[in-house]
C-alpha positions as CSV (number, residue, x, y, z in Angstrom):
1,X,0.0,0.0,0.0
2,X,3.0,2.1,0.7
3,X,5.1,1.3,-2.4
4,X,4.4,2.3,-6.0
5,X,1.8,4.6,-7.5
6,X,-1.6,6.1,-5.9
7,X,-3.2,8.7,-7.8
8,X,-4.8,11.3,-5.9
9,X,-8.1,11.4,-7.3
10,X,-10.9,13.5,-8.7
11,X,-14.2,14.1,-7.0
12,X,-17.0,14.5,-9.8
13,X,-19.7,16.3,-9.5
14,X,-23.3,17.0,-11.7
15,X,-23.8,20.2,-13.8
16,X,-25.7,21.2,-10.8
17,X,-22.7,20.5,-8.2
18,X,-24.0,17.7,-6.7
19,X,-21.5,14.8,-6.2
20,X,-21.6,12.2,-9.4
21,X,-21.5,8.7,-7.2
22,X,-21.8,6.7,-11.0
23,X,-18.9,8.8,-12.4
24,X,-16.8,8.4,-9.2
25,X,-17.2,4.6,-9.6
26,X,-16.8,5.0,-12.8
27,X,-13.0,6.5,-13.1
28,X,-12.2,4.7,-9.8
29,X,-12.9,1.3,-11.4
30,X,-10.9,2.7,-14.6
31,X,-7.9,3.8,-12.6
32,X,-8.1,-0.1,-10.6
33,X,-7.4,-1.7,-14.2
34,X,-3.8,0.2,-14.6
35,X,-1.8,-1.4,-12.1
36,X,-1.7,1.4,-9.1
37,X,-1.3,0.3,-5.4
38,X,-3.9,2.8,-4.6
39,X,-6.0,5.5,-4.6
40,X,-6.4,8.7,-2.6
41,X,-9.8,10.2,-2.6
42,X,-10.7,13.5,-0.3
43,X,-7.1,15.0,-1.1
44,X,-6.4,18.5,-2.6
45,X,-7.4,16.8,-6.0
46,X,-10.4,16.0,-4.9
47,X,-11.3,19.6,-3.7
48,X,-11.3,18.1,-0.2
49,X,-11.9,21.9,0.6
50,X,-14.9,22.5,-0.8
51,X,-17.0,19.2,0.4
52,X,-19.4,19.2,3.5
53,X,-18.5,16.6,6.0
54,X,-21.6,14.2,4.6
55,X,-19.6,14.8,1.2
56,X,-16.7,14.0,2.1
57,X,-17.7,10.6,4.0
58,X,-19.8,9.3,1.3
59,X,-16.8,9.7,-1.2
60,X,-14.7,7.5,1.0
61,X,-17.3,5.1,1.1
62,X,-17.7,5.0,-2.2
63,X,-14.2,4.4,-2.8
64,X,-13.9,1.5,-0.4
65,X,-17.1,-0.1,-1.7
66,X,-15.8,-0.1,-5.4
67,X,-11.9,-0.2,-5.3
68,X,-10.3,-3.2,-5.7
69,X,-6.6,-1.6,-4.4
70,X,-5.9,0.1,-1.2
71,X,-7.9,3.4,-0.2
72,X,-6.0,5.6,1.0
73,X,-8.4,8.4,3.0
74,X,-7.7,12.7,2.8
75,X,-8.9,13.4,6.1
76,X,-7.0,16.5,7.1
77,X,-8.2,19.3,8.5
78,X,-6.4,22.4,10.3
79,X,-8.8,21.5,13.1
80,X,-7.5,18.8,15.4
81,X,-11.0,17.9,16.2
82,X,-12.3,17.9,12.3
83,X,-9.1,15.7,11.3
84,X,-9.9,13.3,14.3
85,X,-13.8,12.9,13.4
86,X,-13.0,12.8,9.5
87,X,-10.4,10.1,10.5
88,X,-12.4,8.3,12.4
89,X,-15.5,8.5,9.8
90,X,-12.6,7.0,7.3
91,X,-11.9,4.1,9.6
92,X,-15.5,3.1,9.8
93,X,-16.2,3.4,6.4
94,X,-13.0,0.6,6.2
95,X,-10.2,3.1,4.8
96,X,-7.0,1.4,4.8
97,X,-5.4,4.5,6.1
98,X,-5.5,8.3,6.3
99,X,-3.3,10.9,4.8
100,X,-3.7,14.3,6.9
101,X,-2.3,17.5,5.5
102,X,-0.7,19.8,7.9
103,X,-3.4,22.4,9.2
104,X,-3.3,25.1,7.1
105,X,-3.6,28.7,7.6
106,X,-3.4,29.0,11.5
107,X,0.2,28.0,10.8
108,X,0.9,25.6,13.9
109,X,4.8,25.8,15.2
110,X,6.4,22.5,15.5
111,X,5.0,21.6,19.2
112,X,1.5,22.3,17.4
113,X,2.3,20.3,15.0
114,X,3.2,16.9,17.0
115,X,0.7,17.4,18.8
116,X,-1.7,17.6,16.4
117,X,-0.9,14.3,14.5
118,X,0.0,12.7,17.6
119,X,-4.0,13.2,18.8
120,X,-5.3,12.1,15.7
121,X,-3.0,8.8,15.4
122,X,-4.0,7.9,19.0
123,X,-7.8,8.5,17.4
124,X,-7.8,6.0,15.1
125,X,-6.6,2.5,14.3
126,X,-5.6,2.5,10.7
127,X,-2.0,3.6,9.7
128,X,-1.6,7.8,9.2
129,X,0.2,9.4,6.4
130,X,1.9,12.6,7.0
131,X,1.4,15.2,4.4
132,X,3.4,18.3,4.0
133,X,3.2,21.1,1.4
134,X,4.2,24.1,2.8
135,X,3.0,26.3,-0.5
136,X,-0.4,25.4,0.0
137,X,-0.9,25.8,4.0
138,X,1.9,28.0,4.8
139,X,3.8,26.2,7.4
140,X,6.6,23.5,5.9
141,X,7.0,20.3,8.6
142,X,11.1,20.3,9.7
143,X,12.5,16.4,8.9
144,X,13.1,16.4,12.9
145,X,9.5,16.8,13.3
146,X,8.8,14.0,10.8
147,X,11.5,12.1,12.6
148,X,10.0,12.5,16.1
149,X,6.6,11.7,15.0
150,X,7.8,8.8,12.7
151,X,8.2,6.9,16.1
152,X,4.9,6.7,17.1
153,X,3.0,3.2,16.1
154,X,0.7,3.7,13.8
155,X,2.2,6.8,12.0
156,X,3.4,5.0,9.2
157,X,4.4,7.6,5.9
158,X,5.2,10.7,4.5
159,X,3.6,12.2,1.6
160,X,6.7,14.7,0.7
161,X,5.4,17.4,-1.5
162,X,8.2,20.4,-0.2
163,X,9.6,19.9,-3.8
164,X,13.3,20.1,-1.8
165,X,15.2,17.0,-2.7
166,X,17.9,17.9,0.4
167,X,15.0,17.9,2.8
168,X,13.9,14.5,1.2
169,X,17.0,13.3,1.5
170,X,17.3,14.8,5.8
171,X,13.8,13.1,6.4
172,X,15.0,9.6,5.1
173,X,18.4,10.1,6.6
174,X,16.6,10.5,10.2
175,X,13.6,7.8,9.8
176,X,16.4,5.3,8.1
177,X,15.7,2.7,11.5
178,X,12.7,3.2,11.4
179,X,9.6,1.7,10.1
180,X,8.6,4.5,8.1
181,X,8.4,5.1,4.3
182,X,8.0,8.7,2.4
183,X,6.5,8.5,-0.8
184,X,7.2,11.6,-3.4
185,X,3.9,14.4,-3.6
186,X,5.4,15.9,-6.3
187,X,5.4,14.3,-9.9
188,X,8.3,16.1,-11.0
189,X,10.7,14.7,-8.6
190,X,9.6,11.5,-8.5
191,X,12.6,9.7,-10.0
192,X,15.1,11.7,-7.8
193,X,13.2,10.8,-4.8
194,X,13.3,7.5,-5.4
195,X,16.7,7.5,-5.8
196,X,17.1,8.8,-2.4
197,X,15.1,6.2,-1.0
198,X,11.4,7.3,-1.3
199,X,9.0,4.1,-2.5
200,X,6.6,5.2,-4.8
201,X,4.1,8.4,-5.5
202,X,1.1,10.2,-4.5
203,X,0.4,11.1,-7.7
204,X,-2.0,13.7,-10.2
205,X,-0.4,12.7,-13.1
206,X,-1.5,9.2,-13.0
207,X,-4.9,9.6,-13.2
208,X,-4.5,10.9,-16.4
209,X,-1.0,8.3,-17.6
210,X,-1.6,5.8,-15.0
211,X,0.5,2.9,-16.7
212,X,2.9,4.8,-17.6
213,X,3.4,6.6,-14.3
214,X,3.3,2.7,-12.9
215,X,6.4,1.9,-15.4
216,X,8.3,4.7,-14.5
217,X,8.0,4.1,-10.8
218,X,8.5,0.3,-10.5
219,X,11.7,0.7,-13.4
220,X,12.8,2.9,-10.6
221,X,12.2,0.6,-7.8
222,X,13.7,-2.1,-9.1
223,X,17.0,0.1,-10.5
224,X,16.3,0.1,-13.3
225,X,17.6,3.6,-14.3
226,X,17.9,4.0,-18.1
227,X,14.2,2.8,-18.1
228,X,13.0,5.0,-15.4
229,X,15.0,8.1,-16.5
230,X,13.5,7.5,-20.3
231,X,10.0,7.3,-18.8
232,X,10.4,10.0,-16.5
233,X,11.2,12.5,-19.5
234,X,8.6,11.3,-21.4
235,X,6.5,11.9,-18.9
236,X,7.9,15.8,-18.3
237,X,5.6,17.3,-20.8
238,X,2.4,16.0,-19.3
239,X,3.6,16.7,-15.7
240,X,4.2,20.5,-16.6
241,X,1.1,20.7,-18.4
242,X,-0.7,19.3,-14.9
243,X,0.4,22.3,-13.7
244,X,-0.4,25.0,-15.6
245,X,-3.1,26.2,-13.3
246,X,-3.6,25.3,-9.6
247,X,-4.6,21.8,-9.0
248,X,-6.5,20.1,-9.8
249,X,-8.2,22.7,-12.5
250,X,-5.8,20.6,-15.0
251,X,-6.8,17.4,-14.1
252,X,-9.9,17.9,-13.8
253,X,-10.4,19.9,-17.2
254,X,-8.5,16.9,-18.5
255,X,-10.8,14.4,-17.5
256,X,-13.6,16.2,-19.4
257,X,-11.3,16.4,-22.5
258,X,-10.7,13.1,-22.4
259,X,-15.1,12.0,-21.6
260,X,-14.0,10.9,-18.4
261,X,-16.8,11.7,-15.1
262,X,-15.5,14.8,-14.5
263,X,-18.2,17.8,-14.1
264,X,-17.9,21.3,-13.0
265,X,-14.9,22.5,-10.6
266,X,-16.4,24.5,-7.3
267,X,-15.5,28.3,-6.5
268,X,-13.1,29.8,-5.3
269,X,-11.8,27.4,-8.4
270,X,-12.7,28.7,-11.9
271,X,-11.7,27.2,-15.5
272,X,-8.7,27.5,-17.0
273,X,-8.2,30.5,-19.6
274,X,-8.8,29.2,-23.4
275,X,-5.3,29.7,-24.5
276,X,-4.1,26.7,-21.1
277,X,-6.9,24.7,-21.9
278,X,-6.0,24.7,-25.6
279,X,-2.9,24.0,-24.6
280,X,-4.4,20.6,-22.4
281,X,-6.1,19.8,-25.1
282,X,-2.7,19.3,-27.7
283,X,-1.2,17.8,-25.0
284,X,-4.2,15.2,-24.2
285,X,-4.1,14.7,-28.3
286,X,0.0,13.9,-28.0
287,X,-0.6,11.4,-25.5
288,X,-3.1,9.1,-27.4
289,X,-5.7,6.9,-25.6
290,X,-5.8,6.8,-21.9
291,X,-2.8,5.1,-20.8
């Protein structure tokens, strides 16, 4: 579950906003047929943000009901209390584990921040990933935090989206005993990580190239390296163009590009300019069928 390629997934919704259950089946059931280890629904691809709690709790059900690889649950919050209910809501609906963003905006210091994953790994009885991406909350979690709260039991992984390959590199150094894995969070860097040591991807790329993401990763893995490093610039183009608005406008425009379940973003997020999506849409053409 901790090794390999899990796409952080979509939510779709109806032309009137309302979550699309068939379509979520739909392009989770897709995804399940190209050799992932898993799939992360409720992340920041899945505009965790914008769904109510009853939202949010009926994806994950959906996803466990339907999946035939490991769900891994988005159930941060940058309320202890949320994170703990949402985590414990994703352990009932039979999550295999959670993955819990730092809190964003109130900017915790680092005795805020073991404390705060610390209470919601005691909540629960399903392994916790760490998430950190300091440019979307605002406050970047130090390897000796990751290290200290590495230790505890059921803390188990670190999705590693700082985009700094020496702070990789500091966080596998410290956890190197320990019974603790960190798994790239950004696309880009995926191949570097794993050279350092990381095990796989929490990917948005791969639920648009999921086989070939899967290829690049487990060339990797096994040392591959003239196969991983051809893959992983073959795969370049399609990463930047991921990324050519904030996530998951992209991905999800893709999807709709490509007649996937897919539906309208939610505000604050808007579509991409014509000239971006144009530029999607070439991109989408290049890279054939979904693959």
């Amino acid at each position: 579950m901790f090794r390999g390629v899990l796409p952080a997934i979509i939510t779709p919704f109806k032309d009137n906003h309302e979550l699309d259950e068939e379509g979520l089946r739909a392009n989770i059931e897709l995804l399940g047929e190209t050799g992932i280890s898993g799939i992360v629904p409720c992340g920041t691809t899945g505009e965790s943000a914008t769904l109510t709690f009853k939202e949010h709790n009926r994806v994950v059900e959906i996803a466990v009901d339907c999946s035939k690889v490991p769900v891994i649950a988005g159930t941060g919050s940058n309320s202890t209390a949320e994170a703990v209910e949402l985590t414990k809501n994703a352990a009932d609906a039979g999550a295999d584990a959670a993955l819990l963003i730092t809190p964003y905006y109130n900017k915790p210091n680092d005795r805020g921040l073991i404390r705060h994953f610390t209470k919601v790994a005691q909540s629960c009885d399903i392994p916790v990933i760490l998430y950190n991406v300091p440019k979307r909350t605002g406050v970047d979690m130090k390897p000796e935090v990751v290290a200290e709260l590495a230790a505890l039991d059921n803390i188990a992984a670190i999705k590693e989206a700082s985009g700094s390959l020496p702070q990789i590199s500091r966080i596998l150094e410290m956890t190197a005993e320990m019974d603790f894995v960190l798994l790239s969070g950004d696309d880009d860097i995926t191949l570097p990580a794993i050279s350092l040591g990381a095990m796989g991807v929490i990917s948005v790329v791969a639920n648009v190239a999921p086989r070939k993401t899967v290829e690049m990763v487990d060339a990797a893995l096994r040392g591959d390296l003239e196969k991983a490093r051809s893959l992983h610039y073959e795969l370049s183009p399609l990463v930047r163009t991921m990324f050519l608005d904030t996530n998951p406008i992209p991905v999800k425009t893709a999807y709709r590009l490509m007649g996937l379940a897919a539906g309208p973003l939610r505000l604050p997020l808007a579509d991409m300019s014509r000239d971006k999506e144009r530029t999607l849409a070439e991109m989408l053409d290049r890279l054939g069928e979904f693959t």
